[in-house]
Structure formats: structure tokens, C-alpha cells
Backbone as XML, in Angstrom:
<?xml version="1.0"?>
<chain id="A" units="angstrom">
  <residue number="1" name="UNK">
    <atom name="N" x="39.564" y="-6.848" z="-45.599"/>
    <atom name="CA" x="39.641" y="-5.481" z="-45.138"/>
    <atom name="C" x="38.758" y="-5.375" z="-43.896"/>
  </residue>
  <residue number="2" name="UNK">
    <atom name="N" x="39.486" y="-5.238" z="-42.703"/>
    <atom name="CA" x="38.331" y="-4.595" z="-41.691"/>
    <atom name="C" x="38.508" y="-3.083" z="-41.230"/>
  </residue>
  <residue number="3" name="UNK">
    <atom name="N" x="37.356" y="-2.571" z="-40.875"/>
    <atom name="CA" x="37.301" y="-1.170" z="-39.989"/>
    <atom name="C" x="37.024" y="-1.229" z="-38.663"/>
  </residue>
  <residue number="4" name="UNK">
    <atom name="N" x="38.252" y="-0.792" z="-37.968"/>
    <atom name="CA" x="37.889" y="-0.913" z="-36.186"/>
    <atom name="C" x="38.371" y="-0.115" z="-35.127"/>
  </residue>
  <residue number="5" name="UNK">
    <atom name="N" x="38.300" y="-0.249" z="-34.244"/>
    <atom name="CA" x="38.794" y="0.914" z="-33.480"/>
    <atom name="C" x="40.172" y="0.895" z="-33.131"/>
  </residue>
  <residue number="6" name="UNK">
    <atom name="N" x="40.669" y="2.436" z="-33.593"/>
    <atom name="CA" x="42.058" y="1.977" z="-33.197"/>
    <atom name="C" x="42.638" y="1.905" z="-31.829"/>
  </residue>
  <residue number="7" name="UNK">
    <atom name="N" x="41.642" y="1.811" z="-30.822"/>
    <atom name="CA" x="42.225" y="1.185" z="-29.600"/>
    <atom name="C" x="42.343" y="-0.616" z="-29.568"/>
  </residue>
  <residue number="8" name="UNK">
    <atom name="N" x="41.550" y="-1.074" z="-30.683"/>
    <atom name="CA" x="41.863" y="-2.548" z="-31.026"/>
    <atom name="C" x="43.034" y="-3.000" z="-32.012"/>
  </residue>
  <residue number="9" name="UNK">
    <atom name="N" x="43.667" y="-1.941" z="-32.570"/>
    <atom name="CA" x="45.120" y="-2.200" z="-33.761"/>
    <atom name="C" x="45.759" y="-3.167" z="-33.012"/>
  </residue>
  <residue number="10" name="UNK">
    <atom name="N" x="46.643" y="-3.058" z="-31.871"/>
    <atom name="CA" x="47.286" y="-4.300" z="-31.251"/>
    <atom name="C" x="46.475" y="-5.389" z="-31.165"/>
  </residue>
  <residue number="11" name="UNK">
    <atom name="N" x="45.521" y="-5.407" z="-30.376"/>
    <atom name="CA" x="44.742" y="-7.028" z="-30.630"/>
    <atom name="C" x="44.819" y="-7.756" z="-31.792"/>
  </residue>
  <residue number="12" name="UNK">
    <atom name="N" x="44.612" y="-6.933" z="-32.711"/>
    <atom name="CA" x="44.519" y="-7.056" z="-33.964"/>
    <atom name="C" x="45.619" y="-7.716" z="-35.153"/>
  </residue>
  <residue number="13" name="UNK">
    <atom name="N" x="46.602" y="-6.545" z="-34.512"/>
    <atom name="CA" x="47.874" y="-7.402" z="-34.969"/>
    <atom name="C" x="48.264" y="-8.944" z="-34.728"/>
  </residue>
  <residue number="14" name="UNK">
    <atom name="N" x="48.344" y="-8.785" z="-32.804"/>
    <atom name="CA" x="48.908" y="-9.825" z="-32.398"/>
    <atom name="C" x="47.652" y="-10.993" z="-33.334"/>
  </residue>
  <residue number="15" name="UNK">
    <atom name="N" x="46.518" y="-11.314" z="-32.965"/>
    <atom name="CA" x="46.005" y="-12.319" z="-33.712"/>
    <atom name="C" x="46.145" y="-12.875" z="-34.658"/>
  </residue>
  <residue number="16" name="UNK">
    <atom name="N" x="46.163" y="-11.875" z="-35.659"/>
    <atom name="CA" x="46.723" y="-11.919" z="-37.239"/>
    <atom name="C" x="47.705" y="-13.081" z="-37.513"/>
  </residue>
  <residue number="17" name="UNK">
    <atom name="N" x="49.310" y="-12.132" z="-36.446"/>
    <atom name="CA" x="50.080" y="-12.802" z="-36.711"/>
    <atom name="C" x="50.140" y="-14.038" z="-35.694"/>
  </residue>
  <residue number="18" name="UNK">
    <atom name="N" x="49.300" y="-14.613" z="-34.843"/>
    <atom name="CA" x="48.863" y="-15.791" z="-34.305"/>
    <atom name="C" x="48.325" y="-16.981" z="-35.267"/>
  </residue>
  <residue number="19" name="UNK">
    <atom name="N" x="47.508" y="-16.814" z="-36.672"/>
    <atom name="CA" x="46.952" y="-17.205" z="-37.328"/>
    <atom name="C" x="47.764" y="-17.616" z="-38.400"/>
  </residue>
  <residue number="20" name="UNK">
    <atom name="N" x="49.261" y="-16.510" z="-38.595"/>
    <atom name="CA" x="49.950" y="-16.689" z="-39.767"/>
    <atom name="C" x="49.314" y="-15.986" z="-40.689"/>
  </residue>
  <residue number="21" name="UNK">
    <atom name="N" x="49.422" y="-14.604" z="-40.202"/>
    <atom name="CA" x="48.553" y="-13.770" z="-41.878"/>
    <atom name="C" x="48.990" y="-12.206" z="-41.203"/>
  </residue>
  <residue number="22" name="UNK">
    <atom name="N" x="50.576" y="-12.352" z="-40.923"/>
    <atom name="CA" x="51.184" y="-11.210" z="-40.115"/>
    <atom name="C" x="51.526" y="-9.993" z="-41.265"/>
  </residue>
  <residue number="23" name="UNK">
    <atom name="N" x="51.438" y="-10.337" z="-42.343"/>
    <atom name="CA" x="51.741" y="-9.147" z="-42.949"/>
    <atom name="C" x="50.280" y="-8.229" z="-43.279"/>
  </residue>
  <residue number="24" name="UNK">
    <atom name="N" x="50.338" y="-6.701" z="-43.196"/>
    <atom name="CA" x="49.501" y="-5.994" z="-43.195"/>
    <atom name="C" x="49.902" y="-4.288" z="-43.766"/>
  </residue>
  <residue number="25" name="UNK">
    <atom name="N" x="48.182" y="-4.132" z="-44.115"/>
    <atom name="CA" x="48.330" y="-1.957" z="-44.205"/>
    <atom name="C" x="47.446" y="-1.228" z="-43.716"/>
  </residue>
  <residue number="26" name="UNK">
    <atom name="N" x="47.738" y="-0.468" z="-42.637"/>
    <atom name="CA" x="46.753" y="0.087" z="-41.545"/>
    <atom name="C" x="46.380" y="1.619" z="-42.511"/>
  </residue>
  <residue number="27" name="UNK">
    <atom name="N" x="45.558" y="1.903" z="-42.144"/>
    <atom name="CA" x="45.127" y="3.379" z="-42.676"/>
    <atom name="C" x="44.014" y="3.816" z="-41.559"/>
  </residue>
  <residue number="28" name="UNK">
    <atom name="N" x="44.505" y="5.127" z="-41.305"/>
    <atom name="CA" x="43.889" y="5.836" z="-40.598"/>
    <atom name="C" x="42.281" y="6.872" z="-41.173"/>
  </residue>
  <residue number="29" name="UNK">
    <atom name="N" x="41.342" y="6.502" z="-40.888"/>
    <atom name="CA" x="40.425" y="6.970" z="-41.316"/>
    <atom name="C" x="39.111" y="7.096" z="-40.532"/>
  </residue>
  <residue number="30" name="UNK">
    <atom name="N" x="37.912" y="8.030" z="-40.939"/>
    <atom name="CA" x="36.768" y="8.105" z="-40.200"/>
    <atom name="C" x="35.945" y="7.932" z="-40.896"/>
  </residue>
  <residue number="31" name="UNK">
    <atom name="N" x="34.415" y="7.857" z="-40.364"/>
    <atom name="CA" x="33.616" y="7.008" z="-40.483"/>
    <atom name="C" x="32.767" y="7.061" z="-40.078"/>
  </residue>
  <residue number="32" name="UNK">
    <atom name="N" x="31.596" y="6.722" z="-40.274"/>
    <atom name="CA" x="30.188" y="6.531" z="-39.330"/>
    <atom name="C" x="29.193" y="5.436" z="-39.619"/>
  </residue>
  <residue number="33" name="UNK">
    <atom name="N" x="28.396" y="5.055" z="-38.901"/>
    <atom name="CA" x="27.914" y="3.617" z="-38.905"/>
    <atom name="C" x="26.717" y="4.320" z="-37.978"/>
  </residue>
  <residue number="34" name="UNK">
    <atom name="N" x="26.705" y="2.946" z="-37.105"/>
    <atom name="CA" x="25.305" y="2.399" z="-35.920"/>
    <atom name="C" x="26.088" y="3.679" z="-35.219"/>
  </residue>
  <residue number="35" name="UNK">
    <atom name="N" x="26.854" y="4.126" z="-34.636"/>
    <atom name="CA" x="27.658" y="4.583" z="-34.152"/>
    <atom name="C" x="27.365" y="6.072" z="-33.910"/>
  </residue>
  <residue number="36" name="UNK">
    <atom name="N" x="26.301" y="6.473" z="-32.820"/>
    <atom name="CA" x="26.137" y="8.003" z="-32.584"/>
    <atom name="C" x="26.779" y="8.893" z="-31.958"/>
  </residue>
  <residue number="37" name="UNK">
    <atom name="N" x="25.998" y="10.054" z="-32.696"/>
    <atom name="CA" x="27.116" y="11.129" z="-32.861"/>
    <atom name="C" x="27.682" y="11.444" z="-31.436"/>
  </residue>
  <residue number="38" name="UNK">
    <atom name="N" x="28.248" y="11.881" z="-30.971"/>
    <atom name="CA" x="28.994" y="12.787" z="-30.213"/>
    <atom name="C" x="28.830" y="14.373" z="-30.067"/>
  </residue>
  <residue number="39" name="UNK">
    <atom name="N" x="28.266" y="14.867" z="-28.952"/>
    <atom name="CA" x="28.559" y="16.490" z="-28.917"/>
    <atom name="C" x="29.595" y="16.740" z="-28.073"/>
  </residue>
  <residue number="40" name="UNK">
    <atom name="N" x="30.042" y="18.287" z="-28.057"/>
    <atom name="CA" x="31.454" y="18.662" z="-27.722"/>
    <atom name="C" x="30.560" y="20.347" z="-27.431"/>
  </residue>
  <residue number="41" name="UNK">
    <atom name="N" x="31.860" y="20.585" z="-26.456"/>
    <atom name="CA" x="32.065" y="22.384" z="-26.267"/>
    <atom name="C" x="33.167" y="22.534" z="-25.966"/>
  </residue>
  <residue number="42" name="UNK">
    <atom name="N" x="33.655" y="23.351" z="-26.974"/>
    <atom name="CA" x="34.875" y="24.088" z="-26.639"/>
    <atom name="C" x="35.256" y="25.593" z="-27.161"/>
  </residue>
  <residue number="43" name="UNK">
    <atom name="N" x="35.464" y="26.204" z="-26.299"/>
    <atom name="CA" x="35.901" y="27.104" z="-25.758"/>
    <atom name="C" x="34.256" y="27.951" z="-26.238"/>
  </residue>
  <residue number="44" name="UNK">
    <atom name="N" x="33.270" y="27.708" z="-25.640"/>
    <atom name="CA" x="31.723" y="28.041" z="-25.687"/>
    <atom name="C" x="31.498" y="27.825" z="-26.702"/>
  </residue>
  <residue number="45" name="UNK">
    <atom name="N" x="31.697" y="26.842" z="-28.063"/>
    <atom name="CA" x="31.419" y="26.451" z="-28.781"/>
    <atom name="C" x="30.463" y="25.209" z="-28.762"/>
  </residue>
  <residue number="46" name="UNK">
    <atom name="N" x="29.959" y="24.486" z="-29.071"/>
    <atom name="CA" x="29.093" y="23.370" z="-29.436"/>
    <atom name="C" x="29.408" y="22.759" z="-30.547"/>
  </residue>
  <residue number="47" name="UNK">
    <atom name="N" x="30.224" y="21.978" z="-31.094"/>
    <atom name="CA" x="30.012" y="20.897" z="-32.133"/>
    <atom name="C" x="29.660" y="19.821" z="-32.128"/>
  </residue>
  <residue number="48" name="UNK">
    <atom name="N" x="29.588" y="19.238" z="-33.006"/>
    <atom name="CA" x="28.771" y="17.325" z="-33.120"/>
    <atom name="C" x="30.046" y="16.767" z="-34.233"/>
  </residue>
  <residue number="49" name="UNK">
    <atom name="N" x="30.955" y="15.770" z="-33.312"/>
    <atom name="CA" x="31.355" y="15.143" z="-34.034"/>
    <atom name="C" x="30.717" y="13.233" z="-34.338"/>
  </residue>
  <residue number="50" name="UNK">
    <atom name="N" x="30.284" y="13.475" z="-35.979"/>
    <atom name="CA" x="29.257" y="12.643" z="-36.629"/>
    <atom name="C" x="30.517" y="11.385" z="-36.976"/>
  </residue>
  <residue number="51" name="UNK">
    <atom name="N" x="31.975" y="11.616" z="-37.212"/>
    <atom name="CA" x="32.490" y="10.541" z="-38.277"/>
    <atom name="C" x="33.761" y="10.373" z="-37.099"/>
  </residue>
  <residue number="52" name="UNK">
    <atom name="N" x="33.514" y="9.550" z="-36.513"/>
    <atom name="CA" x="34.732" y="9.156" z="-36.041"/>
    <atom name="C" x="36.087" y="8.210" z="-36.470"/>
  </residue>
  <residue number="53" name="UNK">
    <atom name="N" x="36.848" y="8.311" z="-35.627"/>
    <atom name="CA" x="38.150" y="7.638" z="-35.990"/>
    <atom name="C" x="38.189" y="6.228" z="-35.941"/>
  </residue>
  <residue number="54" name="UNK">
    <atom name="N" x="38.705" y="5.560" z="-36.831"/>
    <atom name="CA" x="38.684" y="4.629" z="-36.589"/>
    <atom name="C" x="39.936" y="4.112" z="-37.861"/>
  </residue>
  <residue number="55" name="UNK">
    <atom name="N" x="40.520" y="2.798" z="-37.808"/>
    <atom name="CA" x="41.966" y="1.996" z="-38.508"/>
    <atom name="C" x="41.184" y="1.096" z="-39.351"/>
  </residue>
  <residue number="56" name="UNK">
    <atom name="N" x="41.802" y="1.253" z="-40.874"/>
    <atom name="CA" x="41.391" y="0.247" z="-41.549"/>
    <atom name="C" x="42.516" y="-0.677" z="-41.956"/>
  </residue>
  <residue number="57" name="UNK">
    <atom name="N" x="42.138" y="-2.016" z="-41.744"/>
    <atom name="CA" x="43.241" y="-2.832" z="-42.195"/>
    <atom name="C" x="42.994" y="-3.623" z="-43.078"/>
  </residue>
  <residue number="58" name="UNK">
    <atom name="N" x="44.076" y="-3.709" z="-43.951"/>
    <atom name="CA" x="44.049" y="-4.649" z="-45.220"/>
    <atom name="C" x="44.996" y="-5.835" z="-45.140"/>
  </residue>
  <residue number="59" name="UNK">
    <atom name="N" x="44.425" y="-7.234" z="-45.012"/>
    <atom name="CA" x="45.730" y="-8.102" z="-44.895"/>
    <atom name="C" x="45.057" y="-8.665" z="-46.477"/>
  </residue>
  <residue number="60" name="UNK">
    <atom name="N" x="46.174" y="-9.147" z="-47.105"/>
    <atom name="CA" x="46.053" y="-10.506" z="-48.109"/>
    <atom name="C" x="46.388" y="-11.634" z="-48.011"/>
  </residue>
  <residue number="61" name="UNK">
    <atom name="N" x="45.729" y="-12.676" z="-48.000"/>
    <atom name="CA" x="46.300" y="-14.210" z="-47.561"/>
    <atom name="C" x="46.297" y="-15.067" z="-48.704"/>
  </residue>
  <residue number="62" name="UNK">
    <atom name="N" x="47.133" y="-15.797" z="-48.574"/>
    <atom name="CA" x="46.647" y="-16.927" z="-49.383"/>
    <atom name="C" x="46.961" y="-18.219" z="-49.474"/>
  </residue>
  <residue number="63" name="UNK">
    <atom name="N" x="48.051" y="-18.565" z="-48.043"/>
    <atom name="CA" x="48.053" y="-19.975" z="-47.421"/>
    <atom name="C" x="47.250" y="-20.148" z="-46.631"/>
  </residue>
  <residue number="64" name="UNK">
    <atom name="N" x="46.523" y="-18.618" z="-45.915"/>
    <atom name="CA" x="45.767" y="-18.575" z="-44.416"/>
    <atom name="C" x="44.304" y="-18.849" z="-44.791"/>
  </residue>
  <residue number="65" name="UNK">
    <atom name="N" x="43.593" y="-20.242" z="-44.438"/>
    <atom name="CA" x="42.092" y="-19.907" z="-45.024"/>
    <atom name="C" x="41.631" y="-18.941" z="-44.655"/>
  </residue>
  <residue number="66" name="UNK">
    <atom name="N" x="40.601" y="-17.862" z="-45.331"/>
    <atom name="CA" x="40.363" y="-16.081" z="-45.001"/>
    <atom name="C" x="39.305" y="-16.411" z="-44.109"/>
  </residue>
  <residue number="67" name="UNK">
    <atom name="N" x="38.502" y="-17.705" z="-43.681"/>
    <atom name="CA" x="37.956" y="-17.643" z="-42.699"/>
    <atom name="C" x="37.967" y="-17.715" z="-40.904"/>
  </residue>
  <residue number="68" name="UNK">
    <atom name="N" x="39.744" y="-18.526" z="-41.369"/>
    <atom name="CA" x="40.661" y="-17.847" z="-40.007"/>
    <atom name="C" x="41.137" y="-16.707" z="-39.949"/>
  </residue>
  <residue number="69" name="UNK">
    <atom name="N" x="41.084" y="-15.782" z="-40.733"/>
    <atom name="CA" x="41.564" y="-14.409" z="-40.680"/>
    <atom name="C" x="40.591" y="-13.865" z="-40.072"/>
  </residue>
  <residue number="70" name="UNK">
    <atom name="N" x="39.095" y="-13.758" z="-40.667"/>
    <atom name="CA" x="38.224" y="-13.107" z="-40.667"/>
    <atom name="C" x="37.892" y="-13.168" z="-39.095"/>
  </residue>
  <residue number="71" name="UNK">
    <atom name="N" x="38.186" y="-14.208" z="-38.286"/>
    <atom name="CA" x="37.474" y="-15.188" z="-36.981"/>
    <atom name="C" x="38.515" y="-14.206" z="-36.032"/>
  </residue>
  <residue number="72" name="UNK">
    <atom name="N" x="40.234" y="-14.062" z="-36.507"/>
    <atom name="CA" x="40.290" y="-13.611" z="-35.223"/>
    <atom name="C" x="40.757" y="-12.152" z="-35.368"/>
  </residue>
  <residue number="73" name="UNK">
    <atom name="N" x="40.342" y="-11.422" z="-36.819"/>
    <atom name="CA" x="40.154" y="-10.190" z="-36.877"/>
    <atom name="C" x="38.557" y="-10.000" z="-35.550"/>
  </residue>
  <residue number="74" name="UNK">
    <atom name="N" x="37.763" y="-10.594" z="-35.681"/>
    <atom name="CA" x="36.363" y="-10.525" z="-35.056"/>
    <atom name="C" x="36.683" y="-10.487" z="-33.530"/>
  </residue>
  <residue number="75" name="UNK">
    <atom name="N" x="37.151" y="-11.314" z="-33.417"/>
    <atom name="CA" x="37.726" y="-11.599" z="-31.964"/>
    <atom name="C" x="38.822" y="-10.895" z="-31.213"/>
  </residue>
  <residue number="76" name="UNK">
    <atom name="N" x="39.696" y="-10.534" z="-32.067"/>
    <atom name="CA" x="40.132" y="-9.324" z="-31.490"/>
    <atom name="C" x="39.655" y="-8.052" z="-30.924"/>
  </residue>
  <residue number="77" name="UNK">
    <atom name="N" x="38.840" y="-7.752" z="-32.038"/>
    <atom name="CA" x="38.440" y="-6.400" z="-31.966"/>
    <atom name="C" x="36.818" y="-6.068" z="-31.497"/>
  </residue>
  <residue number="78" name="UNK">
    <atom name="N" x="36.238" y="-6.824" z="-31.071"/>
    <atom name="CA" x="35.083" y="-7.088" z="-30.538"/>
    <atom name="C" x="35.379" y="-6.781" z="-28.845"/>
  </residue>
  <residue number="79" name="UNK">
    <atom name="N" x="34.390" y="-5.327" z="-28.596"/>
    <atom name="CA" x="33.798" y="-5.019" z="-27.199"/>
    <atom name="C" x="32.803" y="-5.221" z="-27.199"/>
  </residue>
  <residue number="80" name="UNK">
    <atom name="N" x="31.628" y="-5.576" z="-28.007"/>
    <atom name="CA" x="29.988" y="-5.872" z="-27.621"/>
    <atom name="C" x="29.326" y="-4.314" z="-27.688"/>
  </residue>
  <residue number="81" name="UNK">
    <atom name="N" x="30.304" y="-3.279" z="-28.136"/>
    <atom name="CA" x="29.392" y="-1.832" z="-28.421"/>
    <atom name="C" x="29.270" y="-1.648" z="-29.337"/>
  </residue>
  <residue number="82" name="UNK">
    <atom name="N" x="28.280" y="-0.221" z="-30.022"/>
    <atom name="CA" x="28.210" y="-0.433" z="-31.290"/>
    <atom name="C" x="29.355" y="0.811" z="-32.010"/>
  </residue>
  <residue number="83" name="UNK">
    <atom name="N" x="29.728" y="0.433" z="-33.031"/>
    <atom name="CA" x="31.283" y="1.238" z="-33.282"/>
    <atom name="C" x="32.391" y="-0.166" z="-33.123"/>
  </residue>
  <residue number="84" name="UNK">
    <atom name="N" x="32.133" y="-1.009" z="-32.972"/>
    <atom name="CA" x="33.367" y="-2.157" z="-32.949"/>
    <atom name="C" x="33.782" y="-2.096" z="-34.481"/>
  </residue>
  <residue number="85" name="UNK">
    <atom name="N" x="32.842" y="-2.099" z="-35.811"/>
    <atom name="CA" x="33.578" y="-1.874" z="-36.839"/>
    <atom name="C" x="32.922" y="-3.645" z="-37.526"/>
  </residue>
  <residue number="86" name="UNK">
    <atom name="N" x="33.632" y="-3.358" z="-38.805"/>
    <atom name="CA" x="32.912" y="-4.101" z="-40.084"/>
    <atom name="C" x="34.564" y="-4.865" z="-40.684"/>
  </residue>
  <residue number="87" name="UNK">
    <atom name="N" x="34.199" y="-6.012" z="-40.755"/>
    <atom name="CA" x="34.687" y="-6.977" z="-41.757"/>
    <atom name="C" x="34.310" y="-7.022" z="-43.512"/>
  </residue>
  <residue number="88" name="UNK">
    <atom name="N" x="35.424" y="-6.902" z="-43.819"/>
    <atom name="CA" x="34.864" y="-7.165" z="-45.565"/>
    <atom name="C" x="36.069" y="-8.121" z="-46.328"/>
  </residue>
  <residue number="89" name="UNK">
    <atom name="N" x="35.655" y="-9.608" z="-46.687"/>
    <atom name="CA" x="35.734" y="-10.321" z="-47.616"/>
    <atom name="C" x="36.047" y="-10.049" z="-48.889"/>
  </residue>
  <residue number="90" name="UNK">
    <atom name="N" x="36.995" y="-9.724" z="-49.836"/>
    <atom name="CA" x="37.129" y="-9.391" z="-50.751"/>
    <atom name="C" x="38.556" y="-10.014" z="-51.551"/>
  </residue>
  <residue number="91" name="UNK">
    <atom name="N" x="37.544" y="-10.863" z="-53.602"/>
    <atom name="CA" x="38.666" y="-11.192" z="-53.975"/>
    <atom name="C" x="39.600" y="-10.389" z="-54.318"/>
  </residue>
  <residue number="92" name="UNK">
    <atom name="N" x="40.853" y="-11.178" z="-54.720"/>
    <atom name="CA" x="42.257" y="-10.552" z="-55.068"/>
    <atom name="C" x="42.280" y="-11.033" z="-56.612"/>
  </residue>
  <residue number="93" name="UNK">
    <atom name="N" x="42.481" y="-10.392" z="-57.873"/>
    <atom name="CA" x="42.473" y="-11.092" z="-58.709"/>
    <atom name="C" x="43.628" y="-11.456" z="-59.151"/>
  </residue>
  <residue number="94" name="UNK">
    <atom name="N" x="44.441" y="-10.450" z="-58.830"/>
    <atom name="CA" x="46.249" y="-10.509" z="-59.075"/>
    <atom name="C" x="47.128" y="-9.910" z="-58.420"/>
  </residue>
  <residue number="95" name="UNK">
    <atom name="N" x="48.517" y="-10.304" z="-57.766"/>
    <atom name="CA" x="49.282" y="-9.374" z="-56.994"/>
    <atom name="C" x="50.440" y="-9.907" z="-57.772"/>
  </residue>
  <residue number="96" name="UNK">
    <atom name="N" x="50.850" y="-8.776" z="-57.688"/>
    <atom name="CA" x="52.491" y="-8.282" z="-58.076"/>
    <atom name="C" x="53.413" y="-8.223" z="-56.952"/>
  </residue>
  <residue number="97" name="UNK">
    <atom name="N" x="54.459" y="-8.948" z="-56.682"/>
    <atom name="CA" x="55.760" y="-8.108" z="-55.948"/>
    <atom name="C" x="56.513" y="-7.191" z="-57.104"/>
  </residue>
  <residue number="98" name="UNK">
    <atom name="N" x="56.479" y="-6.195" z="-56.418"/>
    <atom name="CA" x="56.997" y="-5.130" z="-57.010"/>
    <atom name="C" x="58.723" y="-5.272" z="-57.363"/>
  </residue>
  <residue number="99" name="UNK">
    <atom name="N" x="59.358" y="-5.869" z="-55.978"/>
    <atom name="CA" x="60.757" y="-6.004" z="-55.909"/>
    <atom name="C" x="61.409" y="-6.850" z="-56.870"/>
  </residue>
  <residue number="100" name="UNK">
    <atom name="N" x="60.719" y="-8.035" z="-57.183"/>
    <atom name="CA" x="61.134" y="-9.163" z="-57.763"/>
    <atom name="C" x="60.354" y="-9.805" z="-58.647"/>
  </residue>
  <residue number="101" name="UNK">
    <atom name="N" x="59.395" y="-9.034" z="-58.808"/>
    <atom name="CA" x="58.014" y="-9.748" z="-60.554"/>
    <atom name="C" x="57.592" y="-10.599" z="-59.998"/>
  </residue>
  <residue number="102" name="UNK">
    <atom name="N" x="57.624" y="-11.480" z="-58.943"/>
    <atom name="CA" x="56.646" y="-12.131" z="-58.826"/>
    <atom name="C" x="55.124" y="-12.253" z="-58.654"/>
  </residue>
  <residue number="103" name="UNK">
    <atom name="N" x="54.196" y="-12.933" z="-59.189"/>
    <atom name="CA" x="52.774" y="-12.528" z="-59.001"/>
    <atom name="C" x="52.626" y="-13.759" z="-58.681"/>
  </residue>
  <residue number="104" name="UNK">
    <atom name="N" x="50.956" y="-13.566" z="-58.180"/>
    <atom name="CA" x="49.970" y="-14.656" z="-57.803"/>
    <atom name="C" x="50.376" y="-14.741" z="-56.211"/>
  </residue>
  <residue number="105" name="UNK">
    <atom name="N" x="50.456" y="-16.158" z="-55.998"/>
    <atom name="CA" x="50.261" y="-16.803" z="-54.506"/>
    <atom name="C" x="51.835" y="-16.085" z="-53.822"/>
  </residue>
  <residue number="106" name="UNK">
    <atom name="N" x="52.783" y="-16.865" z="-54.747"/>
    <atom name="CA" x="54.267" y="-16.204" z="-54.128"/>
    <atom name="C" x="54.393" y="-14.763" z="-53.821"/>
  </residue>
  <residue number="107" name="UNK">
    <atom name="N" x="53.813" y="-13.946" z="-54.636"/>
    <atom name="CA" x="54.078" y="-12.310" z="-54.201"/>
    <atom name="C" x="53.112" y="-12.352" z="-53.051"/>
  </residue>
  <residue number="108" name="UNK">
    <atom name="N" x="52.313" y="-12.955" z="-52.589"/>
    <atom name="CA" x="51.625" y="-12.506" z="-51.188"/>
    <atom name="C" x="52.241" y="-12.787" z="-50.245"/>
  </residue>
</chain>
């Protein structure tokens, strides 16, 4: 699972599926980190937006070693600011294809 900016989703993709780990589920969500706040005025208003936007993606692998996933999820989505977003490692204990019963390695 990583969290990143969704001006990095294409990088992101294309790598993925460079690596062979093209299937994926994006979710749109916000967030806050290292990542400071933001002030705003509008229409003589003043707000602070604290949680910004940002795409979370979930791939599952399991021909792809997850440490080539992880390498060019990083590399994609890496500007050197802070707000580039977080990688997370996480097991799978069981998957189902829904369409056809298959579980384990084949349903991924």
C-alpha cells in the first residue's frame, strides 16, 4: 500500500506495470504527515487547509518480489519534498477470486 501525490498516479502506474505488478486500487483520500499546513482566503475568509489530498494505492503481488514493487513505487513518486508520501509492506493471508473460487497465488 502506498500514499502519494496524486500528481505522481501516472508515474506510478507506468512503473508498476514496468516491473510486472500492473494490476491495482487507487483511492482517493487525505491526510497529513511532515507535510504543513496551508492557509487560504476566500471570499475574505481565512482557512487552514491541515489534510491534504493525496492517492492511495494498493497493488498485491505475488510472482513480483514486493521489494521490486516497493523500489519503483519509491522512484516514481519521489520529488525530494516533504508530502511525497509513505510506503507500507503488508502480508496477504488469503485472496479469493471472486469470479472463479480461486484463492492463494492464482487469484492474484
Amino acid at each position: 500500500m502506498a500514499i502519494v501525490r496524486p500528481s505522481k498516479l501516472s508515474d506510478v502506474k507506468t512503473a508498476l506495470a514496468d516491473v510486472g505488478a500492473a494490476s491495482l486500487t487507487v483511492t482517493q483520500v487525505s491526510g497529513r504527515g511532515s507535510q504543513a499546513a496551508k492557509k487560504g482566503q476566500w471570499r475574505g475568509e481565512e482557512y487552514v487547509v491541515d489534510l491534504h489530498q493525496k492517492v492511495k494505492i494498493e497493488c498485491v503481488v505475488a510472482d513480483v518480489p514486493s521489494e521490486d514493487v516497493v523500489e519503483a513505487i519509491r522512484e516514481a513518486a519521489h520529488t525530494g519534498e516533504k508530502g511525497d508520501g509513505k510506503i507500507f509492506v503488508l502480508p496477504v493471508a488469503e485472496a479469493v477470486q471472486v469470479r472463479t473460487g480461486e484463492s492463494g497465488p492464482d487469484a492474484v
